[in-house]
Structures are given as C-alpha cells and as structure tokens.
C-alpha positions as CSV (number, residue, x, y, z in Angstrom):
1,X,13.2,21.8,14.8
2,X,12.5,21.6,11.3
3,X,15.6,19.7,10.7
4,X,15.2,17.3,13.1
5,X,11.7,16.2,11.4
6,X,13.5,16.1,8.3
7,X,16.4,13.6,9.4
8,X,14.1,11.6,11.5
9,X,11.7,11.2,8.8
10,X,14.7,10.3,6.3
11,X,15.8,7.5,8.4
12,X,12.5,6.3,8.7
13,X,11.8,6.2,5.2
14,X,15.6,4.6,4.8
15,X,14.5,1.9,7.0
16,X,11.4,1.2,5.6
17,X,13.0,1.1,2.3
18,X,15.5,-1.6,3.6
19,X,13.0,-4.0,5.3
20,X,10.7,-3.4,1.7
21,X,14.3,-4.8,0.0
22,X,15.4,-7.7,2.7
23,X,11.6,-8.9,2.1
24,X,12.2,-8.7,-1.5
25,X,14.9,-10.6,-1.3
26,X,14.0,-13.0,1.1
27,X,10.4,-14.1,-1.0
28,X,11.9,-15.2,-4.5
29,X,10.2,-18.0,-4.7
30,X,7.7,-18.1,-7.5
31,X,4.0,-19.0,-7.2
32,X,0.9,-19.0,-9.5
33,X,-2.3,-17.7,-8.2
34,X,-5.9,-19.5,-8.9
35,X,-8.5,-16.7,-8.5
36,X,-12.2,-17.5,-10.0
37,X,-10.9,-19.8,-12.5
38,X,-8.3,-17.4,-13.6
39,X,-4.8,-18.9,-13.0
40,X,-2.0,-16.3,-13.3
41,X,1.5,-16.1,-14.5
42,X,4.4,-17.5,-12.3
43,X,5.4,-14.6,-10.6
44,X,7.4,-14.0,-6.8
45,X,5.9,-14.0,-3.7
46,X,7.4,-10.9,-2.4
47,X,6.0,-8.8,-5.7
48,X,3.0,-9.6,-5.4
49,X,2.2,-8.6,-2.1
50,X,4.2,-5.5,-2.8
51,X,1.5,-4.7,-5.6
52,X,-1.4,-5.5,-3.1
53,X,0.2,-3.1,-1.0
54,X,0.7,-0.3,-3.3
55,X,-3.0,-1.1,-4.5
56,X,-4.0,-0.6,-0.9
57,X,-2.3,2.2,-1.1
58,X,-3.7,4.0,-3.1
59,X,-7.5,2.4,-3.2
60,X,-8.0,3.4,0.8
61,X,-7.4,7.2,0.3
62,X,-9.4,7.0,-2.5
63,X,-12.7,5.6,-1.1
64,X,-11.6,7.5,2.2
65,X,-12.2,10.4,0.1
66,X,-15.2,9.6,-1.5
67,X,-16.9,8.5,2.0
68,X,-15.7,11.5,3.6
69,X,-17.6,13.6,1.0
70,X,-20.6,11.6,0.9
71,X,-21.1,12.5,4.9
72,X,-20.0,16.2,4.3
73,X,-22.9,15.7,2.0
74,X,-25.6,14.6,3.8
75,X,-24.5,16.1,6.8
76,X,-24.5,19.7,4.8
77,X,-28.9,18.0,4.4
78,X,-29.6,18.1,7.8
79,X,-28.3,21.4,8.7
C-alpha cells in the first residue's frame, strides 16, 4: 500500500510540474506592474504569478500557524 501512495503521489507531482511548465511557457509575454506609484521592471506574466503563488505559499501556513496558536492561547484562558 505504501507504494501505491508513493507512485500515485509521483504522478501527481509530475503532472503538476508539467501544467506549472506548459503555463510557463504559454505566458511569455512581458508586462510592467503599477502598484502605489511604484512601477516595476518588465518581467513575464507567467513568473509573476508563480512568485505570488509560492508567496502564498508560504505566507498562509505561516499566519495559519500563528492564528492557530493564538486560539490554543486563549482557549488554554478559559479553561
């Protein structure tokens, strides 16, 4: 059973990793973003929504984290 979760989750990791590259190479067009008066640099589409992904990524589980120990917190008060 153990290496059937193995393969399965290898091919899904192999086809996430293929539709991550067919939208990177599908988005090469190059855009500028305007944010607050801060223009930035011509950069593609496709890489920068792959760094607000992996920003997502890894800003959810943080403040995931820190909510979930400011409940375990206050709960921890009541009791």
């Amino acid at each position: 059973m153990s290496n059937l979760k193995r393969v399965l989750l290898g091919v899904f990791v192999l086809v996430l990793v293929l539709a991550v590259l067919a939208f990177v190479l599908e988005n090469q067009q190059s855009v500028s973003l305007l944010f607050l008066g801060w223009v930035g640099p011509q950069l593609p589409v496709s890489l920068l929504i792959v760094l607000a992904l992996l920003i997502g990524m890894l800003v959810g589980p943080i403040l995931g984290w820190l909510l979930g120990r400011a409940f375990r917190v206050s709960r921890k008060r009541l009791v």
